[in-house]
N, C-alpha and C positions, 0 to 999 in steps of 0.2 A: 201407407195411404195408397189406398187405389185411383188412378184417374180414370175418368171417361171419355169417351169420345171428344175431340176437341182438348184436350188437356186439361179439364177442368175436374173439381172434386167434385163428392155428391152435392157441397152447398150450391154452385154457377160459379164457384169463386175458382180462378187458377189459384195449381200449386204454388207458382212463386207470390200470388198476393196474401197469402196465410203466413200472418207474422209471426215469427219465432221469436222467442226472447233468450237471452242469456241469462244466468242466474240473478249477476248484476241489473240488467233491464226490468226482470220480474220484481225483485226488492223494489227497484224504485216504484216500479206501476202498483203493486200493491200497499208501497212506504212500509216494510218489514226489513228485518236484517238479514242478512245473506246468511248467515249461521241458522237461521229459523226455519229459513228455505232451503237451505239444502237437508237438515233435519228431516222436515218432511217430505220431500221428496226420495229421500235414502229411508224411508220409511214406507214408501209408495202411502203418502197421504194426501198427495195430490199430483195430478196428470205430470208427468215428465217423463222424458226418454236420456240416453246418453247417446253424444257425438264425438268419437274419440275420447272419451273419459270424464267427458263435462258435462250437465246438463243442461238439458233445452226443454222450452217450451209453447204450445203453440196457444197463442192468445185466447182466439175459441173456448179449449177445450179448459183453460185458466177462469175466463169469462161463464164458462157452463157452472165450472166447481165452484166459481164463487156464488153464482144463483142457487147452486144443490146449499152450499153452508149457511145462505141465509133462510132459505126453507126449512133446514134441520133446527135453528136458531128458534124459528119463531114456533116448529113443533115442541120443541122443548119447554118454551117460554106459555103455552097454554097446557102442558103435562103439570107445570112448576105450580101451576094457578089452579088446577083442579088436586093435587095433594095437599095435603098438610104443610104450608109455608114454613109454621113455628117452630116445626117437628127439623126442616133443613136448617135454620139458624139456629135452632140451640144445640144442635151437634156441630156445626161449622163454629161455632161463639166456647163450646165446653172445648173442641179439638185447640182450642188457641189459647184457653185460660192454662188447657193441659199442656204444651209446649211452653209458656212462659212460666209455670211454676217449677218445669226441670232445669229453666236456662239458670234460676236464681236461688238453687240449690245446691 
């Protein structure tokens, strides 16, 4: 992070009022399990860094990812609507009839 004049970041915000969380902190702010989170973060699938071997995160750039995954969400959610619906459940509906007729064989 670079500061500027004044000690401040590019937002006006000083470095120390940019909250960092801890893995534990994240989980909660987002209500996910810490296993999920670090998942994705030892996957770089979302903003983290490490601090001596642990990771961190800074609210922000947590708060940015989660407005990028609701934008990708709802891109999605009008791709889903202009394809063939019927064409994705009867391959998701045959992939399950075809997993249960191995379990009971």
């Amino acid at each position: 992070m670079k500061l500027h004049e004044g000690g401040t970041c590019g937002g006006g915000m000083t470095a120390r009022q940019q909250a960092i969380f801890t893995l534990d902190e994240l989980a909660t702010y987002l209500k996910v399990g810490k296993r999920t989170l670090y998942r994705l973060a030892a996957h770089g699938e979302i903003p983290a860094f490490k601090v001596g071997g642990t990771w961190r995160f800074r609210q922000s750039e947590i708060d940015r990812w989660i407005n990028d995954q609701i934008q990708a969400g709802r891109k999605k959610g009008v791709i889903r609507t202009d394809e063939q619906p019927k064409l994705a459940e009867h391959s998701v509906s045959s992939g399950r009839a075809v997993r249960h007729r191995r379990q009971t064989e």
